[in-house]
N, C-alpha and C positions, 0 to 999 in steps of 0.2 A: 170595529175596525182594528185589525190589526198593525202595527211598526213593525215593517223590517231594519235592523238590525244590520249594520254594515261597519266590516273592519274588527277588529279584536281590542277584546277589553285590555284596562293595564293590567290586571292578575295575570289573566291569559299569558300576556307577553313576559313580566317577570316570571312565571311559575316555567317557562320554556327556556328564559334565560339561564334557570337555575338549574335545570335537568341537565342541559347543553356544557356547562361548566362543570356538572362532575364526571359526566361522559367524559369529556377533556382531559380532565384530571387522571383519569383511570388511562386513558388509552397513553395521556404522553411519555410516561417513561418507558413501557414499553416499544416506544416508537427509536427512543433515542437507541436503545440497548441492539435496535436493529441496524438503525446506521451506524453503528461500531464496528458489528459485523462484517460489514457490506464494506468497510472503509480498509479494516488490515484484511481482507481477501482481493481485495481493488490491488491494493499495497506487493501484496504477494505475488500474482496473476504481475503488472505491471515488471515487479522485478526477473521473473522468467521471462517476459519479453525483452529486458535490457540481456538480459543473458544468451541466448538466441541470437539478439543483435551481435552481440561482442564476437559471438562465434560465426557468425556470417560476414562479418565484416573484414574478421583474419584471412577466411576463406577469400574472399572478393580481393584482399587488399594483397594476399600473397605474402603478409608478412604479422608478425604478434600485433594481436591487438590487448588492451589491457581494461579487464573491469573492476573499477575502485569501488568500494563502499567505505563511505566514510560515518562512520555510525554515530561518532560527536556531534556531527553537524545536518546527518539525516539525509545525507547526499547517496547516490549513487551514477556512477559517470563512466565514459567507455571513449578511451582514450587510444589512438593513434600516433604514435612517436609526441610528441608535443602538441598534438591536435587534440581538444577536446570534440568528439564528433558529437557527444547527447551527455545529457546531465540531467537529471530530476530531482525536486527537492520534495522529499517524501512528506515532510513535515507540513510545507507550502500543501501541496496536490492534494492528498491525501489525510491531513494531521494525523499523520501517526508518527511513532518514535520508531527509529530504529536501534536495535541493539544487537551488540555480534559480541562473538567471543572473546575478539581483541576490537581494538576502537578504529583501527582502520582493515579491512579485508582488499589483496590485491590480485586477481586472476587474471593470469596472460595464456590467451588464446593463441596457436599456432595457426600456420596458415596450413596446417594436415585437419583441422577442426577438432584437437584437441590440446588440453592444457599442458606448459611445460610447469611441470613441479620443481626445477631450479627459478624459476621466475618468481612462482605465485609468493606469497607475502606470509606462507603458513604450511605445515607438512602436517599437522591434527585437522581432519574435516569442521570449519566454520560453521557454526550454526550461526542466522541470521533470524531475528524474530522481530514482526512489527506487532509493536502497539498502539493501543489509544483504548485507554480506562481499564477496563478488567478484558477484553476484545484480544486478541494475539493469533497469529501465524504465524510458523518458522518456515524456513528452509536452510538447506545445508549443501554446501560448496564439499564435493569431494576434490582428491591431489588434482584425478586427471582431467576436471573440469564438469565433471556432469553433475545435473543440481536433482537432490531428493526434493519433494515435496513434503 
């Protein structure tokens, strides 16, 4: 007569636990090195939509609207005479850093849908770059408002 045999030995289960753990090993840093990626283009993509915003807003609202980037504090906001209408806190959302050329960047949008260069907060085009680890994006604020990629 034969015993059947039911369920796995403890070798079995360690020798599987072990293999499972350097697979692990091997696959997690390149996993993080992808959410990096994935976080300042998230970063990037999000900020051309607040930019977008700012200039349909002036349009709609018939009068300047203004997008601040505050790069200390990781902010970018889209302001209406003393109304904050949106704010993001890139840090929060995203953990990324922001950094610009100068520590605050300010674009005012006309209600013709483009930027007044006596408003904006700079006359040399802003480069705007997110990070998080070795991971980066830029864009860049020209005078009369249009944003490179």
């Amino acid at each position: 007569m034969f015993s059947t045999r039911r369920g796995f030995s403890l070798i079995e289960i360690v020798v599987t636990l072990v293999a499972g753990s350097v697979l692990l090993g091997i696959a997690a840093p390149s996993v993080s090195g992808v959410r990096g990626h994935f976080a300042v283009s998230g970063a990037r993509t999000t900020f051309s939509s607040l930019h977008a915003r700012a200039r349909a807003q002036a349009i709609e609202r018939g009068g300047t609207v203004r997008l601040v980037v505050d790069a200390a504090h990781d902010h970018v906001a889209i302001w209406s005479g003393g109304e904050r209408l949106e704010m993001i806190d890139f840090a929060t959302e995203f953990n990324v850093d922001i950094r610009a050329t100068t520590p605050v960047v300010s674009l005012c949008m006309t209600a013709r849908g483009f930027a007044d260069p006596d408003c904006n907060s700079f006359v040399e085009a802003p480069t705007i770059t997110f990070w998080q680890n070795a991971d980066a994006a830029s864009v860049t604020l020209l005078p009369m408002g249009q944003l490179v990629l």
